[in-house]
C-alpha positions as a Markdown table, in Angstrom:
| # | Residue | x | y | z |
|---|---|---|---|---|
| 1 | Unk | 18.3 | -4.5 | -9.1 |
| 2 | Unk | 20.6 | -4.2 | -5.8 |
| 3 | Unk | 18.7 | -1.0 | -5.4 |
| 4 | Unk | 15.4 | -3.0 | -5.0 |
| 5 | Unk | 16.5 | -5.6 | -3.1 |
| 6 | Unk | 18.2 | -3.0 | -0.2 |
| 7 | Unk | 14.6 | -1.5 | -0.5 |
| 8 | Unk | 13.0 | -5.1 | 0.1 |
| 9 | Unk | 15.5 | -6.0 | 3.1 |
| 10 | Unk | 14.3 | -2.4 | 4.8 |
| 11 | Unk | 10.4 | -2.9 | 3.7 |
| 12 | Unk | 11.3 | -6.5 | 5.7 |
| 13 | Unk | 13.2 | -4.6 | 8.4 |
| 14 | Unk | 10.8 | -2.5 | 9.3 |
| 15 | Unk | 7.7 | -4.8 | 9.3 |
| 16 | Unk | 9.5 | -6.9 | 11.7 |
| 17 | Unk | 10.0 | -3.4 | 14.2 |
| 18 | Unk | 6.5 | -3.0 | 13.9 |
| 19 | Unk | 5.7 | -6.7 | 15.1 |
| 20 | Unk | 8.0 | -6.0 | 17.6 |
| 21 | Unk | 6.2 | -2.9 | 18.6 |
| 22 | Unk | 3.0 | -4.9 | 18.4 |
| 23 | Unk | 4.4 | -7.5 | 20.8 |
| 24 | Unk | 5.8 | -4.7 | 23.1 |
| 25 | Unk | 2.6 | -3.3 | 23.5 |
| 26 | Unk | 0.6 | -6.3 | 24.3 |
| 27 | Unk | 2.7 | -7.1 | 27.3 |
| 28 | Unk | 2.3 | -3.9 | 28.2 |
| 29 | Unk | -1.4 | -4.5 | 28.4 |
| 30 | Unk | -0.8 | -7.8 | 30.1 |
| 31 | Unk | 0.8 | -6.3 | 32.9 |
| 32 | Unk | -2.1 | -3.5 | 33.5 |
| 33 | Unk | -4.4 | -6.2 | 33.7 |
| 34 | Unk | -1.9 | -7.9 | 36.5 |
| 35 | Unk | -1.4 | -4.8 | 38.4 |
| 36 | Unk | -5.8 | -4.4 | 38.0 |
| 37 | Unk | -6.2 | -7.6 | 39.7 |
| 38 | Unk | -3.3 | -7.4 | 42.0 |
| 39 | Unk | -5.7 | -3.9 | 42.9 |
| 40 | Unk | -9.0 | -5.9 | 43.0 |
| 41 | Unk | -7.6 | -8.1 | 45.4 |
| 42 | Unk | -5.9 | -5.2 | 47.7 |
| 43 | Unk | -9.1 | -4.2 | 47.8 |
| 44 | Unk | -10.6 | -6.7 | 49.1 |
| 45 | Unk | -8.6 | -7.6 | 51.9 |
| 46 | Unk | -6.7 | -4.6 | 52.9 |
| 47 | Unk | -3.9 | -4.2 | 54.9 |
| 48 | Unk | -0.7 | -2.5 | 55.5 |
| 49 | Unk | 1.4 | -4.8 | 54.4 |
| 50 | Unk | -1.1 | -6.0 | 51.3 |
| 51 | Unk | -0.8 | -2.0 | 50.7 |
| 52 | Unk | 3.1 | -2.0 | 51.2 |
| 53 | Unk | 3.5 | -5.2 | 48.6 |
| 54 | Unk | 1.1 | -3.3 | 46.0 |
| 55 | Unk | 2.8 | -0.6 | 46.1 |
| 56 | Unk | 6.2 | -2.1 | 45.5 |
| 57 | Unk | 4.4 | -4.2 | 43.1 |
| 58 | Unk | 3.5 | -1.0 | 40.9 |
| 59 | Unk | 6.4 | 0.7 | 41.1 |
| 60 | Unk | 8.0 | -1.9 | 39.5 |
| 61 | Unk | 5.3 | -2.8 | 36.6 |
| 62 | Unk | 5.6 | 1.3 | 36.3 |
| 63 | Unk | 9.8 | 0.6 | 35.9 |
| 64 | Unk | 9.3 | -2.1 | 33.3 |
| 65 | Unk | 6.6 | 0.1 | 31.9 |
| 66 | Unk | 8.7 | 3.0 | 31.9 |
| 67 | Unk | 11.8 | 0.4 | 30.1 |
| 68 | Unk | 9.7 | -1.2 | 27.8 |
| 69 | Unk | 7.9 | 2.1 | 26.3 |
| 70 | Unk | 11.6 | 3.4 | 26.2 |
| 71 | Unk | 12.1 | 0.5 | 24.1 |
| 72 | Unk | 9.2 | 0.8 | 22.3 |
| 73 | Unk | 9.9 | 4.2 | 21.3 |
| 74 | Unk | 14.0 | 3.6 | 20.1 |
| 75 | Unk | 12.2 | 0.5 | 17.5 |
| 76 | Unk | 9.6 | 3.5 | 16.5 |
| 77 | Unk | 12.5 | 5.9 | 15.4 |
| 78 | Unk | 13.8 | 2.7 | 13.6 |
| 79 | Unk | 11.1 | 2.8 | 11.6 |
| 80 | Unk | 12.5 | 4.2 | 7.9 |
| 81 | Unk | 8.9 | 4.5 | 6.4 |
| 82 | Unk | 7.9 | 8.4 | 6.7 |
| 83 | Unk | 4.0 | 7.0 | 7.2 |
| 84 | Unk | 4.9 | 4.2 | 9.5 |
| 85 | Unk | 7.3 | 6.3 | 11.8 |
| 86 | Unk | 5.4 | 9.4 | 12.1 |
| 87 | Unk | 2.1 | 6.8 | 12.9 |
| 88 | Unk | 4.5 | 5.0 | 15.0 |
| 89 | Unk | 5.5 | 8.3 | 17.0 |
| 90 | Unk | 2.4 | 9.3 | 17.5 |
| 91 | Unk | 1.4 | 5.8 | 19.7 |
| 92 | Unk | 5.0 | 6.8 | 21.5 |
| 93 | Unk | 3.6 | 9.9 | 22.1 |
| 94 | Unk | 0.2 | 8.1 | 23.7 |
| 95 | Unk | 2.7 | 6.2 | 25.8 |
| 96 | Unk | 4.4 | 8.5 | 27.8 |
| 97 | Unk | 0.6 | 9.3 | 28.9 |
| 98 | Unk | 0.4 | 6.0 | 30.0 |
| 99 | Unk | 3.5 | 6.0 | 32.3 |
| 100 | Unk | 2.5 | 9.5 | 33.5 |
| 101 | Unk | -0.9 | 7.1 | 34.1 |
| 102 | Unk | 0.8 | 4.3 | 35.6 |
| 103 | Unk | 2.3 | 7.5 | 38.4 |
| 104 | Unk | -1.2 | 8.9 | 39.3 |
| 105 | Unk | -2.0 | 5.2 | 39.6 |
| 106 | Unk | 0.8 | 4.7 | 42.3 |
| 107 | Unk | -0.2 | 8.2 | 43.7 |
| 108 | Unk | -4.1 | 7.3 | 44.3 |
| 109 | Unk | -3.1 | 3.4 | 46.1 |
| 110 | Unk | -0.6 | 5.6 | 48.2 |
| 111 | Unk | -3.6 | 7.7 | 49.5 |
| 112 | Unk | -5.9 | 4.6 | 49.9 |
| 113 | Unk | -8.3 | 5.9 | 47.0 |
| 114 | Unk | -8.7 | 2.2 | 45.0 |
| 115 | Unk | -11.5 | 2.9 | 43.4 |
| 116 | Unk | -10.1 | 6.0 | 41.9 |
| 117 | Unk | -7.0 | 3.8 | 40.9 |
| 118 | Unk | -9.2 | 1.3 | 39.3 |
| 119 | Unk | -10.7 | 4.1 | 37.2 |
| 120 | Unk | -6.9 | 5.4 | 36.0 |
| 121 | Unk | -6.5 | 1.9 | 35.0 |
| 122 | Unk | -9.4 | 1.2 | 33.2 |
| 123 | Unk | -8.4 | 4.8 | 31.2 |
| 124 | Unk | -5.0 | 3.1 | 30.6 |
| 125 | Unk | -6.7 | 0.0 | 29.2 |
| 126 | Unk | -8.3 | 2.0 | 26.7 |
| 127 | Unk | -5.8 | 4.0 | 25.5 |
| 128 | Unk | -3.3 | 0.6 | 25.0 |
| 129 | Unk | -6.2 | -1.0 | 23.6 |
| 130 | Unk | -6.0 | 2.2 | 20.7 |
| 131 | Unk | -2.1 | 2.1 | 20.8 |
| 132 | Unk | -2.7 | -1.7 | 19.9 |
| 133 | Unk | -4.8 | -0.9 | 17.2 |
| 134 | Unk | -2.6 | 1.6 | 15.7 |
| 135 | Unk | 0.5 | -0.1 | 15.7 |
| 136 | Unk | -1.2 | -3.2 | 14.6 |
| 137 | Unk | -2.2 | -1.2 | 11.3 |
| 138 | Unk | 1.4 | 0.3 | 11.1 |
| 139 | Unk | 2.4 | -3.4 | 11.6 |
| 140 | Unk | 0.3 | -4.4 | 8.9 |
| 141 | Unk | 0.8 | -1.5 | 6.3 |
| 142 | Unk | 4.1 | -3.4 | 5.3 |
| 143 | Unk | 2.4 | -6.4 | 4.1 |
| 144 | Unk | 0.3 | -4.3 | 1.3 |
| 145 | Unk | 4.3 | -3.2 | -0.4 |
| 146 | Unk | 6.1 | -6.6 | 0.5 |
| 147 | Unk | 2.8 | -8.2 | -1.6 |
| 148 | Unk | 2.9 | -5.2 | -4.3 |
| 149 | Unk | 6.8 | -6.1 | -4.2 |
| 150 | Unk | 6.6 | -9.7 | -5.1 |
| 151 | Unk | 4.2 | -9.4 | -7.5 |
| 152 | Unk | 6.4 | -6.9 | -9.6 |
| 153 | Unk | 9.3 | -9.8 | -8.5 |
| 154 | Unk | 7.2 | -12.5 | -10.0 |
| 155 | Unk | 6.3 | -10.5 | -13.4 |
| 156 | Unk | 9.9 | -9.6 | -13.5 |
| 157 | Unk | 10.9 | -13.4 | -13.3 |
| 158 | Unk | 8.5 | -14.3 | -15.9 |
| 159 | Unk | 9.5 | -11.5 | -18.2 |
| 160 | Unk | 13.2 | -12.8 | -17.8 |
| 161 | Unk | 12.2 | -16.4 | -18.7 |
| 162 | Unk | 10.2 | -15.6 | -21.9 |
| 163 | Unk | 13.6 | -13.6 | -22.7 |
| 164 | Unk | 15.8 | -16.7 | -22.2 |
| 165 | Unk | 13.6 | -18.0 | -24.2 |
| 166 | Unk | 14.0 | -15.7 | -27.5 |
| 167 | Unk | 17.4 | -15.8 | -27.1 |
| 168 | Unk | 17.4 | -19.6 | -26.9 |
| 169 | Unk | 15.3 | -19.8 | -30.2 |
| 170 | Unk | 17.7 | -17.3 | -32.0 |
| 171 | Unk | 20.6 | -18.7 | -30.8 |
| 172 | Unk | 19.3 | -21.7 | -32.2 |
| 173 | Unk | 18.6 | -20.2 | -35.2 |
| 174 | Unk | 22.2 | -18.7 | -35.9 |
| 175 | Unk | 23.6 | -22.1 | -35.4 |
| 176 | Unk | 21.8 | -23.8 | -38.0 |
């Protein structure tokens, strides 16, 4: 019985990392479409100091990147599910692409090729987009136990009451 509630805590434990992933990931997102329209607008009124601001501008979203898929990766390993952590891994695995992305990003403005830094963002989009979609399934895969879980919780209560039960009637019995 203690057994399966420590395995119900961790099932619970471990679909709340996986949220947490989720939500990790969507800001990530969030901030590549900042930095995309921070670019948009670099490029259309370009300057040295526009250039100097966007380039502080990425080197920071590529620090918080850089944090947050750090972060990202220590929930991952949290992950006690063999499935879920080696899925999870895998999208941590896609991440470091994306910082190495978010570099060659910060390399292209520094040479004044936008358009080429548009494309290496778009390229990010998509493969944050499919990190998303991953980790929202890993996110999800939880749900299919904790139901599975509650249902055997549920017959379990009722098979407990209809025992009560018995022994109420024979108790009732050996009285009289």
């Amino acid at each position: 019985e203690l057994e399966k509630d420590i395995l119900y805590l961790e099932q619970l434990f471990d679909k709340r990392r996986a949220e947490d992933l989720v939500r990790m990931a969507k800001d990530l997102a969030s901030r590549r479409r900042e930095l995309a329209s921070l670019i948009e607008k670099y490029r259309q009124a370009p300057s040295e100091q526009a250039k100097k601001q966007l380039l502080a501008e990425v080197a920071r979203l590529r620090g918080r990147m850089q944090d947050m898929l750090r972060q990202m990766g220590e929930l991952a390993r949290g992950v006690s599910d063999a499935h879920m952590n080696a899925e999870a891994m895998a999208e941590m695995a896609k991440g470091k692409d994306v910082a190495g992305g978010m570099q060659r990003v910060e390399e292209m403005l520094a040479k004044d090729d936008v358009d080429a830094a548009l494309k290496e963002l778009d390229a990010l989009g998509s493969t944050l987009q499919e990190m998303m979609a991953s980790l929202e399934r890993t996110a999800g895969a939880p749900d299919a136990r904790t139901a599975a879980l509650s249902r055997q919780l549920r017959e379990f209560q009722k098979d407990l009451e209809s025992v009560e039960q018995e022994q109420e009637k024979v108790a009732a019995q050996t009285e009289k």
